[in-house]
LONUMAR-816859 format. One record per residue (C-alpha): x, y, z; residue number from 1; residue in one letter. Coordinates in Angstrom, 3 decimals, padded with zeros to 6 digits. Example, Ala and Ser with C-alpha at 12.3 -4.5 7.8 and 13.67 -1.06 7.14 Angstrom:
2
+----------+----------+----------+-----+-----+
|        X |        Y |        Z |   n | res |
+----------+----------+----------+-----+-----+
|  012.300 | -004.500 |  007.800 |   1 |   A |
|  013.670 | -001.060 |  007.140 |   2 |   S |
+----------+----------+----------+-----+-----+
//
This chain:
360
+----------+----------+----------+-----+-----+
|        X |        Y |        Z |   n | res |
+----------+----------+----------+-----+-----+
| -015.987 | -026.496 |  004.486 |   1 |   X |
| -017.164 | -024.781 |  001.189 |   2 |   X |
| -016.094 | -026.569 | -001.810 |   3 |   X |
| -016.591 | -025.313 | -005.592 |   4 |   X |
| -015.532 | -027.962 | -008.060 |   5 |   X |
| -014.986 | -027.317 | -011.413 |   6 |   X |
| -017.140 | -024.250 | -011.130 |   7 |   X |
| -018.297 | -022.365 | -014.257 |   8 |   X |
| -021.084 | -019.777 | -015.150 |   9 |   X |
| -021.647 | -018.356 | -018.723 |  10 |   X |
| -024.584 | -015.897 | -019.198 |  11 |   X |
| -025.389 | -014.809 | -022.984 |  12 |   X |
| -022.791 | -017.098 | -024.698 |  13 |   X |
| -020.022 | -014.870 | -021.964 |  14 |   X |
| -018.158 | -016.889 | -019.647 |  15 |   X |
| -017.967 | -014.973 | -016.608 |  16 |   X |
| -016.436 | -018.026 | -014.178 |  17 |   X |
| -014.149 | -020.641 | -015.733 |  18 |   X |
| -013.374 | -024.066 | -013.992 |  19 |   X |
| -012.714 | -022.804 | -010.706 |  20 |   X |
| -012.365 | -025.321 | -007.629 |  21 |   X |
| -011.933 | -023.997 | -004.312 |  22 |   X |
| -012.029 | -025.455 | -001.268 |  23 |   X |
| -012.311 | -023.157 |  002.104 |  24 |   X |
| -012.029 | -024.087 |  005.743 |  25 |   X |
| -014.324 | -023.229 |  008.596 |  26 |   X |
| -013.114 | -020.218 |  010.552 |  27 |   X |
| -010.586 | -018.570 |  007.690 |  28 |   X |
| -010.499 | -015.211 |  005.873 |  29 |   X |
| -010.453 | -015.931 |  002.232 |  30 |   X |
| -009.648 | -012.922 | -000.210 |  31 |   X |
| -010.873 | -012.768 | -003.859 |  32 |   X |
| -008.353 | -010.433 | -005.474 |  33 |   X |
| -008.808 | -009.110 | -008.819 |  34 |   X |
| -009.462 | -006.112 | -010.760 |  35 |   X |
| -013.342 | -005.041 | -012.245 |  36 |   X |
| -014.930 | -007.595 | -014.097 |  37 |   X |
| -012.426 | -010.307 | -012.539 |  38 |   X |
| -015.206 | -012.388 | -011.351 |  39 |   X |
| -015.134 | -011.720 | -007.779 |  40 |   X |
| -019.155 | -011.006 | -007.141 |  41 |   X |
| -020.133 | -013.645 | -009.783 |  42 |   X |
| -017.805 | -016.284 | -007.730 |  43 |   X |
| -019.658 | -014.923 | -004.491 |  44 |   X |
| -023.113 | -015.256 | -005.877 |  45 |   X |
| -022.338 | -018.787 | -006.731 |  46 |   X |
| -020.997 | -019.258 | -003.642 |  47 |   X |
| -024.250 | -018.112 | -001.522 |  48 |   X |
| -026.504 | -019.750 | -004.479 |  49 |   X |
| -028.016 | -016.527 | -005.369 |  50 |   X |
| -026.824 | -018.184 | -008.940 |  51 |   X |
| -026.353 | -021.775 | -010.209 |  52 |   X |
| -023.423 | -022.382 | -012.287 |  53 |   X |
| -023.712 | -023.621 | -015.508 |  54 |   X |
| -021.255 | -027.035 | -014.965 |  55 |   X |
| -019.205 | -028.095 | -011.416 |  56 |   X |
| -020.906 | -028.315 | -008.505 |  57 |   X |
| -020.781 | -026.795 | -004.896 |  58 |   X |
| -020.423 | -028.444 | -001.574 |  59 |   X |
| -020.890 | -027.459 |  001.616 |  60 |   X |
| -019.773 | -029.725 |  004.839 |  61 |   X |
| -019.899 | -032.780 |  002.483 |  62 |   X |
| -023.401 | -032.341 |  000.772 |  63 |   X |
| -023.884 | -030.946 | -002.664 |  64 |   X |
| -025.768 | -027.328 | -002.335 |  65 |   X |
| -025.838 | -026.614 | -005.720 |  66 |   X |
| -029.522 | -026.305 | -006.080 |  67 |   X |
| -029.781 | -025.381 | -003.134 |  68 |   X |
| -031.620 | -021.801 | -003.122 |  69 |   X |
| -030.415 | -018.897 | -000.718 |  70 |   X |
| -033.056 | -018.732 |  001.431 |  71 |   X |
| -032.038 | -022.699 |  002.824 |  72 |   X |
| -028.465 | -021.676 |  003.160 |  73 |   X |
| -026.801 | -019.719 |  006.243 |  74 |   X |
| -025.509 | -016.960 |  003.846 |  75 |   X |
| -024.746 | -013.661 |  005.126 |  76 |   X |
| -023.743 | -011.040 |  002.044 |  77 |   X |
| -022.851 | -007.291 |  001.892 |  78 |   X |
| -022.500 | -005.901 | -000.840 |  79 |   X |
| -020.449 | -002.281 | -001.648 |  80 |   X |
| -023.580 | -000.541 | -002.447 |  81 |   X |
| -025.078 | -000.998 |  000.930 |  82 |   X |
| -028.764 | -002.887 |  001.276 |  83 |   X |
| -031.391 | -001.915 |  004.363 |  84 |   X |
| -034.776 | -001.471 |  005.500 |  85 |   X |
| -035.402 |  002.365 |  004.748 |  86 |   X |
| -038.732 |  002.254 |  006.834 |  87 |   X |
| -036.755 |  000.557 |  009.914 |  88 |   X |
| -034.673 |  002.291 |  012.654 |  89 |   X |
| -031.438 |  000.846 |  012.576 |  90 |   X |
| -032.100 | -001.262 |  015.822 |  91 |   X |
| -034.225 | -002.901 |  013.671 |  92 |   X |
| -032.532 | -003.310 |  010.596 |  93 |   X |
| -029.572 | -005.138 |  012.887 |  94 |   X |
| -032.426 | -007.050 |  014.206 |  95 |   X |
| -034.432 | -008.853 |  011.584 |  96 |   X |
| -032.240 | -011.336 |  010.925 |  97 |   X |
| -032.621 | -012.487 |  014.392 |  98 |   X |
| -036.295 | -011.844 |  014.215 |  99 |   X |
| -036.196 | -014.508 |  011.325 | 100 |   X |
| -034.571 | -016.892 |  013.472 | 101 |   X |
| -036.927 | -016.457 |  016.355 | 102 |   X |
| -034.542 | -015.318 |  019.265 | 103 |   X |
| -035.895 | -014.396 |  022.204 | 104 |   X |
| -036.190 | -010.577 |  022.885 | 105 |   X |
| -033.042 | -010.356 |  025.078 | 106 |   X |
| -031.331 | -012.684 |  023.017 | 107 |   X |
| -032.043 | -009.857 |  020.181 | 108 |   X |
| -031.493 | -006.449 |  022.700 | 109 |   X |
| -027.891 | -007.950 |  023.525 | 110 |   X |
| -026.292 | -008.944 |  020.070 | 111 |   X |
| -027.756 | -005.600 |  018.384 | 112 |   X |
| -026.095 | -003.531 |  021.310 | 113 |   X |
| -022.787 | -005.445 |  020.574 | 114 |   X |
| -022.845 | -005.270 |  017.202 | 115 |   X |
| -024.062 | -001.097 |  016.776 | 116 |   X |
| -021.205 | -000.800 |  019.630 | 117 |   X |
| -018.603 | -002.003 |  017.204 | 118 |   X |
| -019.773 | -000.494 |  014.683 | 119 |   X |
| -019.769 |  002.462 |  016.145 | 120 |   X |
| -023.811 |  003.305 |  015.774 | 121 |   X |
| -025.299 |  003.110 |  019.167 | 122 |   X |
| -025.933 |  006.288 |  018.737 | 123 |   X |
| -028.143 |  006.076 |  015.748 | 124 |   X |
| -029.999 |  003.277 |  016.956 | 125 |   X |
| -033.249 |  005.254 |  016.883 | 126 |   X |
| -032.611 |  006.574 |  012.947 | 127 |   X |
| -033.849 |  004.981 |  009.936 | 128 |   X |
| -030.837 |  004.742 |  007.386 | 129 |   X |
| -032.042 |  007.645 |  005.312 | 130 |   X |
| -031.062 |  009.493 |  007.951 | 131 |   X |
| -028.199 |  008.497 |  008.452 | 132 |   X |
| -024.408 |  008.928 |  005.649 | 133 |   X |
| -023.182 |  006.809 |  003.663 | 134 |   X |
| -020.789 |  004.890 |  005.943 | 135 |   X |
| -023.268 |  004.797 |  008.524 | 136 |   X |
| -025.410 |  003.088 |  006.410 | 137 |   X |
| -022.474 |  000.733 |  005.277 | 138 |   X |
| -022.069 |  000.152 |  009.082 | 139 |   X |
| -025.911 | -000.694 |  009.904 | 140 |   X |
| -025.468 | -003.686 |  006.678 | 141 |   X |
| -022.021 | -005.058 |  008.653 | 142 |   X |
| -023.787 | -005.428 |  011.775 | 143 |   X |
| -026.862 | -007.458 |  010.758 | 144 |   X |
| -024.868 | -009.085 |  008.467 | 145 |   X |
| -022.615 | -009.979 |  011.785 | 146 |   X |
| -025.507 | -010.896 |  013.841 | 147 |   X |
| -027.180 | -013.475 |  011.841 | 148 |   X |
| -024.431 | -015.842 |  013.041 | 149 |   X |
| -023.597 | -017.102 |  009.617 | 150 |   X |
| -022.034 | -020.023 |  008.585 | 151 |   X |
| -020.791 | -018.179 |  005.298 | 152 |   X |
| -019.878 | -014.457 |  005.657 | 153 |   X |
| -019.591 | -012.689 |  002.040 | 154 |   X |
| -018.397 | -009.233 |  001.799 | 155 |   X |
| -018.326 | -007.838 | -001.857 | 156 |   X |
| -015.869 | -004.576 | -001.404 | 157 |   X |
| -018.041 | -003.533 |  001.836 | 158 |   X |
| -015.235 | -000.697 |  003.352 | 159 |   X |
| -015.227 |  001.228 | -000.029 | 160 |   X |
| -017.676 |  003.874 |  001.131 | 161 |   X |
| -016.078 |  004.445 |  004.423 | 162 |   X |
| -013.567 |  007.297 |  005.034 | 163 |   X |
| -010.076 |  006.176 |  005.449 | 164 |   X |
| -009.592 |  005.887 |  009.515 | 165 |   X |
| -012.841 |  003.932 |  009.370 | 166 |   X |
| -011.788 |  001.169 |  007.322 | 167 |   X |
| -008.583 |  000.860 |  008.936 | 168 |   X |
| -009.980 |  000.167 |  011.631 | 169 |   X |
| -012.668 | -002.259 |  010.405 | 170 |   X |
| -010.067 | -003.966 |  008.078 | 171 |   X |
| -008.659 | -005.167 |  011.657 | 172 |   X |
| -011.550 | -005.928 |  013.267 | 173 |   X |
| -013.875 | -008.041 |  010.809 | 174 |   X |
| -011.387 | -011.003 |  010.347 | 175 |   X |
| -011.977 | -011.401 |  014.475 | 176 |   X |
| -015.293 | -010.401 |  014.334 | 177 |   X |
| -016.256 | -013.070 |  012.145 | 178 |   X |
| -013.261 | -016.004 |  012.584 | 179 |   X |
| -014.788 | -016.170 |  015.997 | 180 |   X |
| -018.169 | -017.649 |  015.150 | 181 |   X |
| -016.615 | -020.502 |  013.157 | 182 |   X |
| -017.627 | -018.945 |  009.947 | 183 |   X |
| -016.159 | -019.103 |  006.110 | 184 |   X |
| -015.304 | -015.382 |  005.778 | 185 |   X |
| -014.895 | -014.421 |  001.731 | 186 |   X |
| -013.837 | -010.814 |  001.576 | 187 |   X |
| -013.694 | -009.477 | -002.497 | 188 |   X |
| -011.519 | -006.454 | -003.272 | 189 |   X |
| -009.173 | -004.592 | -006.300 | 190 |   X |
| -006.849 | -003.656 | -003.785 | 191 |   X |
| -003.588 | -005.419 | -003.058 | 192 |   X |
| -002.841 | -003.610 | -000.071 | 193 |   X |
| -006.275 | -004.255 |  001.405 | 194 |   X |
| -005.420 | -008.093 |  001.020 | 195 |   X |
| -002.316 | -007.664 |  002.558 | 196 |   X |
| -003.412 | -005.866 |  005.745 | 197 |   X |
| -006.332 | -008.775 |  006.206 | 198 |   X |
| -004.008 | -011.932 |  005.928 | 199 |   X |
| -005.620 | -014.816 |  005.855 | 200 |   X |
| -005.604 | -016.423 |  002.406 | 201 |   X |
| -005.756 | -015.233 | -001.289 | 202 |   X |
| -007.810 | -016.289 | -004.299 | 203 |   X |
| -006.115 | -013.979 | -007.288 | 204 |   X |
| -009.012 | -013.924 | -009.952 | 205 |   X |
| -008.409 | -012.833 | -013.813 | 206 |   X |
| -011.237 | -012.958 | -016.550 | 207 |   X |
| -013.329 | -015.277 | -014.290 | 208 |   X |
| -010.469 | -017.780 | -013.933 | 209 |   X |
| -008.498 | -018.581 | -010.628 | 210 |   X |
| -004.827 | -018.209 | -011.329 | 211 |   X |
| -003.582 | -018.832 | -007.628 | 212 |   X |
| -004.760 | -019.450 | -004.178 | 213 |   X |
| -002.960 | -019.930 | -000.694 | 214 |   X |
| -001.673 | -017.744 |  002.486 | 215 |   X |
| -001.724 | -014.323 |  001.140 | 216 |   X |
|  001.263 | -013.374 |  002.267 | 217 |   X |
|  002.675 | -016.269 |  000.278 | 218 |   X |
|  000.967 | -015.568 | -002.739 | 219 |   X |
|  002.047 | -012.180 | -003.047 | 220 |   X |
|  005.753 | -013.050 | -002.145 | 221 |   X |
|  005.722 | -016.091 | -004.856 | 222 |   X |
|  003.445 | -015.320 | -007.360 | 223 |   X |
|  002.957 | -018.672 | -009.865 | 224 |   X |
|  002.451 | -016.244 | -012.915 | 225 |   X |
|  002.469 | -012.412 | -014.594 | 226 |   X |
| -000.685 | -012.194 | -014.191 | 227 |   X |
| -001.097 | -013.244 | -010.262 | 228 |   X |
|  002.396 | -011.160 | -010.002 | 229 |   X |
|  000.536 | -008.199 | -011.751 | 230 |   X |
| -002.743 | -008.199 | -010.334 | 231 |   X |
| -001.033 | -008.570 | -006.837 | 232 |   X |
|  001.278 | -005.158 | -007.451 | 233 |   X |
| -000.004 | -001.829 | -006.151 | 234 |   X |
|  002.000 |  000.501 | -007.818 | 235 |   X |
|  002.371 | -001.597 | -010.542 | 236 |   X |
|  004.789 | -004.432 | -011.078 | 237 |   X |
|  007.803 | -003.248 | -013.080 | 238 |   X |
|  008.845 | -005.716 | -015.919 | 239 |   X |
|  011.439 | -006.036 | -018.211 | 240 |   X |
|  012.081 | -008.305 | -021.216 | 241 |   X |
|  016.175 | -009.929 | -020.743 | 242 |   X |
|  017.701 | -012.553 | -021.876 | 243 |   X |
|  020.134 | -015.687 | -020.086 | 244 |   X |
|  022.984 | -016.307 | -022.013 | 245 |   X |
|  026.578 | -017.040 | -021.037 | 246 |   X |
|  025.904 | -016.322 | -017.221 | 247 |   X |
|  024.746 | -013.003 | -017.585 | 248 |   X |
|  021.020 | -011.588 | -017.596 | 249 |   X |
|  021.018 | -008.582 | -020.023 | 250 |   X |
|  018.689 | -006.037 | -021.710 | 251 |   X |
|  020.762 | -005.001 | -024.374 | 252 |   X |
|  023.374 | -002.471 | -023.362 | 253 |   X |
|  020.977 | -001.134 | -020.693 | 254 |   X |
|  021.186 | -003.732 | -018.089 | 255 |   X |
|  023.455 | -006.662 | -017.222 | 256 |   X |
|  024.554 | -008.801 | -014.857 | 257 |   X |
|  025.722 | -011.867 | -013.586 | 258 |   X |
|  023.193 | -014.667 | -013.470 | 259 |   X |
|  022.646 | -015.246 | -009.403 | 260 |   X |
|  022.527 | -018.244 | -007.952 | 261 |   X |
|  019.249 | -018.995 | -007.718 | 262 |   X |
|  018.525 | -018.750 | -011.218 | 263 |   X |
|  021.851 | -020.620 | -012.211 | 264 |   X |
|  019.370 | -023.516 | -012.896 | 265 |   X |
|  017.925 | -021.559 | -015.665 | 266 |   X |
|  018.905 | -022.720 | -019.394 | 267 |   X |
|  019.570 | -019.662 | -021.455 | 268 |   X |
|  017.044 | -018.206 | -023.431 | 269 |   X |
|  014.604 | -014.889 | -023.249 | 270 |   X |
|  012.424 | -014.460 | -019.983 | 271 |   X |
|  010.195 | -011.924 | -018.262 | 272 |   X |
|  011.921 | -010.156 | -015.323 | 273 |   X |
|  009.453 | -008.775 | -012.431 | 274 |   X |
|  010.308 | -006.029 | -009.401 | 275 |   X |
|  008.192 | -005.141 | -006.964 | 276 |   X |
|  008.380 | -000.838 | -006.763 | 277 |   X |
|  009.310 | -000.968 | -002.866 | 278 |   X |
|  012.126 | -003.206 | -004.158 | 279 |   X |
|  014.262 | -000.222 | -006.079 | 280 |   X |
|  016.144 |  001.847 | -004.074 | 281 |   X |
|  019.126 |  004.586 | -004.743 | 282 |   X |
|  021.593 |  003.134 | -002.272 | 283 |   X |
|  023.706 |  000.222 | -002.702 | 284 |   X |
|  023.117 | -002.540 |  000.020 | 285 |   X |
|  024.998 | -004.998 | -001.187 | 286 |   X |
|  028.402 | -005.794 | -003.634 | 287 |   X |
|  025.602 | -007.384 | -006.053 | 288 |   X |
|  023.692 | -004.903 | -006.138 | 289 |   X |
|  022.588 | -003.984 | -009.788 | 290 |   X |
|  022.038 | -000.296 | -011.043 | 291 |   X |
|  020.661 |  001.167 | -013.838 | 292 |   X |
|  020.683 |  005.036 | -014.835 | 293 |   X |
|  017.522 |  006.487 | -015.752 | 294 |   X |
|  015.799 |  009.537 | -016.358 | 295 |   X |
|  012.709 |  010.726 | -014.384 | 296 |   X |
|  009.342 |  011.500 | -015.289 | 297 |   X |
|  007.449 |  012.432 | -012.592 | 298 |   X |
|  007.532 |  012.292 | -008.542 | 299 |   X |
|  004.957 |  011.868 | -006.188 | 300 |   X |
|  005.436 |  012.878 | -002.701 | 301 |   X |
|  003.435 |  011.996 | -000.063 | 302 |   X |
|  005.341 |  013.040 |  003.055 | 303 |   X |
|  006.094 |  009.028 |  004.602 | 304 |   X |
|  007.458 |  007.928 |  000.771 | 305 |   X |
|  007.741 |  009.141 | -002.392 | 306 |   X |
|  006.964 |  007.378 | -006.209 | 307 |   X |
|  009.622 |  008.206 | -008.629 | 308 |   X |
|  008.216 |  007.514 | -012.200 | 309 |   X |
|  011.421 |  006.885 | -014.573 | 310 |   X |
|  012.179 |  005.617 | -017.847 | 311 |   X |
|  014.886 |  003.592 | -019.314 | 312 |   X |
|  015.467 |  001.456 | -021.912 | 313 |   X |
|  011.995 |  002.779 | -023.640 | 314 |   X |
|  010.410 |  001.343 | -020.523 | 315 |   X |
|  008.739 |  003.280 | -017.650 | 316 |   X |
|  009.099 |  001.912 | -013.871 | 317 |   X |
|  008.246 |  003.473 | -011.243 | 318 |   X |
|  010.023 |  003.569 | -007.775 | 319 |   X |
|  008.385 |  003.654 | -004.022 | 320 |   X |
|  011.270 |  004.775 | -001.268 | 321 |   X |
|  010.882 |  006.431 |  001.923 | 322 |   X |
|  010.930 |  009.776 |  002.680 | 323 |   X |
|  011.288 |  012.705 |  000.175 | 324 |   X |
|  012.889 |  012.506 | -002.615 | 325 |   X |
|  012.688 |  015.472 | -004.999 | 326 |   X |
|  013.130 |  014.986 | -008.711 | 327 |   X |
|  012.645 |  017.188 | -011.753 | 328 |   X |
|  011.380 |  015.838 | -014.762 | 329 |   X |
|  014.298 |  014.571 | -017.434 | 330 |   X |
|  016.836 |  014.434 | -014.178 | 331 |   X |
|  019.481 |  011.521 | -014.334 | 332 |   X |
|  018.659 |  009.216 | -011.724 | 333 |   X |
|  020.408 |  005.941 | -010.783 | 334 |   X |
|  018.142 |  003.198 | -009.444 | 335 |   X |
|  019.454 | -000.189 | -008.196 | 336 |   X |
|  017.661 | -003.274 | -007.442 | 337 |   X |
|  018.888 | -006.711 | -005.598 | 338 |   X |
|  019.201 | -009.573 | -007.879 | 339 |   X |
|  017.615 | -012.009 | -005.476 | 340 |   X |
|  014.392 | -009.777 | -005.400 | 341 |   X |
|  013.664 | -010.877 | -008.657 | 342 |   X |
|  010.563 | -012.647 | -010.347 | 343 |   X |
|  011.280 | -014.032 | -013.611 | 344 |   X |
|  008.409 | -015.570 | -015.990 | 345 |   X |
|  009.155 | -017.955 | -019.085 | 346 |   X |
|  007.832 | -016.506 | -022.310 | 347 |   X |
|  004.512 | -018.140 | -021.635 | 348 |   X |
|  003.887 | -016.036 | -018.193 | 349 |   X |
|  004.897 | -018.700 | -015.740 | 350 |   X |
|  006.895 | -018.200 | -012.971 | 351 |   X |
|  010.412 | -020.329 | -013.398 | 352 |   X |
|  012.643 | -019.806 | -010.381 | 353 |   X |
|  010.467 | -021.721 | -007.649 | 354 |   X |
|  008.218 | -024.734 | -007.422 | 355 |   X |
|  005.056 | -022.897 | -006.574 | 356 |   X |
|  002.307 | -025.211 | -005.535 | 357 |   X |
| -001.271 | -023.954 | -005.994 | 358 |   X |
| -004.867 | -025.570 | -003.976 | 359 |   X |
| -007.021 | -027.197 | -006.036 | 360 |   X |
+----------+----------+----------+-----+-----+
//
């Protein structure tokens, strides 16, 4: 287990991690989500003790590492901007780490054959990387950094290069890949979606602080706060100040509607209201269904869905549905939305209609 207690790390008077403790298991995927400058490769760096934080300490299997330098620890990292050997073939540059360890020769032949054959490079075993693109290169850094056998696996946005049906498939393949060996697998990314589609569990990260952590699935679902609820929304979360009062929720004479039963609980007063865009639709699905008439800005097709940017209120949503729906700009447009889909936040950003419980 990796444990960060009461982490922090200021450089120059800037804090860039706050107070974070952590605590990850042998053989999960962990996900640092956050946007640029979040704190994600600064967290990582303590983690593989590239860096030493500046207060808390950092544990691994029971014994405090944090002095510990990298070069004692069985840290594996790849980084976005790809890191090899340019004067070794890339048989070698999946190699050395083995070399390092001192594995016998057909220890070595056998693990960089399995690794170049996922990776799909056997063919380019005989290159050196600057012969090789960009996600090749990315490719040759994955599989050395999967051969090493490490007991913590760190990948700072390492499928960014790639082209699209290459990260797919990778995005399936690295959680097994690395889960098998027993390792701690930390995976950072801005992307949502790529969180989603690797499972696991989810560290949401904002100004160097950790505002949630748990199963990923259930973090996005139950968001403790705005800002986990916003950084965890890809298009964007849609929000709208309303306020409780006599069993309604209302926006002024935009929207209103009877307070459902799950926020009956509620004592009146002004909150935040939160909808994910997948969560609008323009059909009716149910008699509480709650609609609102709009105008639209701007729609995006793509062919399998379609964004429908709209305002209302003096507020612009936006809208993902299936299929194709054509809009012109300034067209009426009504949207509804199920009342049970809703996140609401008090006015201080924290999530009020569940008890959310967060690891330490």
């Amino acid at each position: 287990m990796l444990e960060l207690r009461n982490v922090s790390r200021a450089v120059g008077g800037a804090d860039h991690i706050r107070n974070v403790s952590l605590a990850l298991e042998r053989g999960t995927l962990n996900v640092l989500l956050g946007p640029t400058l979040a704190g994600k490769t600064s967290l990582m760096r303590l983690m593989a003790g590239l860096d030493e934080p500046t207060s808390g300490t950092v544990h691994f299997d029971g014994a405090d590492v944090t002095g510990q330098p990298v070069q004692r620890r069985n840290v594996a990292m790849v980084y976005q901007q790809f890191i090899n050997y340019p004067a070794l073939t890339v048989y070698e540059n999946i190699a050395s780490p083995l070399r390092i360890q001192g594995r016998d020769s057909a220890t070595i032949d056998r693990e960089v054959k399995r690794a170049a054959e996922l990776m799909r490079l056997t063919p380019y075993l005989d290159r050196t990387p600057l012969n090789l693109s960009g996600g090749q290169q990315q490719r040759t850094a994955l599989a050395r950094a999967m051969v090493k056998n490490a007991s913590l696996v760190l990948l700072d946005e390492p499928l960014a290069n790639l082209d699209y049906k290459l990260r797919e498939e990778l995005r399936e393949e690295l959680p097994k890949i690395f889960a098998e060996s027993g390792a701690i697998f930390v995976y950072a990314t801005t992307e949502p979606q790529e969180a989603l589609l690797l499972g696991g569990n989810t560290a949401v990260l904002s100004e160097g602080q950790m505002v949630q952590f748990g199963p990923t699935v259930d973090v996005f679902r139950r968001p403790v706060s705005l800002i986990s609820a916003r950084t965890f929304a890809d298009p964007p979360l849609n929000t709208l100040s309303v306020e409780k009062k006599n069993g309604r929720i209302s926006h002024g004479e935009a929207v209103t509607f009877p307070v459902p039963a799950h926020l009956q609980h509620l004592p009146d007063g002004a909150y935040t209201i939160g909808i994910q865009p997948h969560h609008l639709t323009t059909r009716a699905t149910t008699p509480h269904t709650v609609s609102i008439h709009a105008r639209a800005i701007i729609t995006e097709i793509t062919g399998s869905e379609s964004f429908v940017h709209f305002t209302f209120a003096g507020t612009d949503w936006i809208m993902l549905t299936p299929g194709v729906l054509e809009l012109d700009p300034d067209d009426a447009v009504e949207v509804l939305f199920e009342p049970t889909n809703l996140l609401v936040f008090d006015m201080e950003g924290r999530a009020v209609e569940y008890e959310f419980h967060t690891a330490a």
